[in-house]
C-alpha positions in Angstrom: 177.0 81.0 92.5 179.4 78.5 93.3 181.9 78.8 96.1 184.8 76.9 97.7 185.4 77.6 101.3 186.8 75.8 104.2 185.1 73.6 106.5 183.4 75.5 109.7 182.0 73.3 112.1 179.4 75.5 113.3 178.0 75.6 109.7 178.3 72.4 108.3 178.8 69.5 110.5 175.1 68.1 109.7 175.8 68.1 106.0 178.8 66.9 106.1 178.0 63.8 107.8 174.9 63.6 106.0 176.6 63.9 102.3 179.5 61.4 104.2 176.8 58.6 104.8 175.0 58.8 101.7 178.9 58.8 99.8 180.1 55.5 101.9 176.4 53.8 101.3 176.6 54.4 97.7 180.1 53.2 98.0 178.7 49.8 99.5 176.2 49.6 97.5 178.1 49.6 94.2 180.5 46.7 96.4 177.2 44.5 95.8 177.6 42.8 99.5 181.5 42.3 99.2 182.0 44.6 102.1 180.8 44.1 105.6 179.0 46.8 107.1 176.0 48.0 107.6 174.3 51.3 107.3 174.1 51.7 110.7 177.5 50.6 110.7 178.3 53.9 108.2 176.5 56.4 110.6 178.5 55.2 113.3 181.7 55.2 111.6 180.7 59.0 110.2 180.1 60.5 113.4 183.4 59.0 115.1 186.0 60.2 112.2 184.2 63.7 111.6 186.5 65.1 114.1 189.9 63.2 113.5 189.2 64.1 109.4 188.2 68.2 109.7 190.6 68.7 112.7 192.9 69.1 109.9 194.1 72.6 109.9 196.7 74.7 107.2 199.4 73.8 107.2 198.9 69.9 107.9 195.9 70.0 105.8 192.1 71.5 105.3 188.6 70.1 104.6 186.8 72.3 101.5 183.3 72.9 101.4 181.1 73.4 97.7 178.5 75.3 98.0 176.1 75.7 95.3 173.8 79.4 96.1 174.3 78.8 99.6 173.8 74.9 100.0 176.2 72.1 100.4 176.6 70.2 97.0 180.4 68.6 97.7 183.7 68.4 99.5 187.1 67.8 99.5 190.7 68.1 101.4 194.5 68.7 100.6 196.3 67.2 103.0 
């Protein structure tokens, strides 16, 4: 079963940045070298905005989870 629910820290942090790194590398990699950083540059930059990006809160915004039978598949926000 597929559900949207809102972001919870305690329960998906780890995916999140996880499914964020491999986004933003796929994202570079499709730039074919156009863009400057490295993956170790990704992980960094991940980790850093995590909580400035799912501090967001209703009304000013929220971070959605997609779970697929329990597991992380995707994400989104309204802000």
């Amino acid at each position: 079963m597929t559900e949207i629910v809102p972001y919870n820290d305690d329960k998906h942090k780890n995916q999140f940045i996880e499914m964020n790194i491999e986004y933003l590398t796929w994202v570079l990699d499709g730039a074919q070298g156009s863009l400057p950083l490295k993956r170790h540059e990704v992980i960094k930059y991940v980790e850093e905005i995590l909580p400035k990006f799912t501090e967001a809160k209703p009304p000013d915004g929220i971070v959605y989870i997609i779970e697929l039978d329990g597991k992380m598949v995707g994400m989104g926000a309204l802000r």
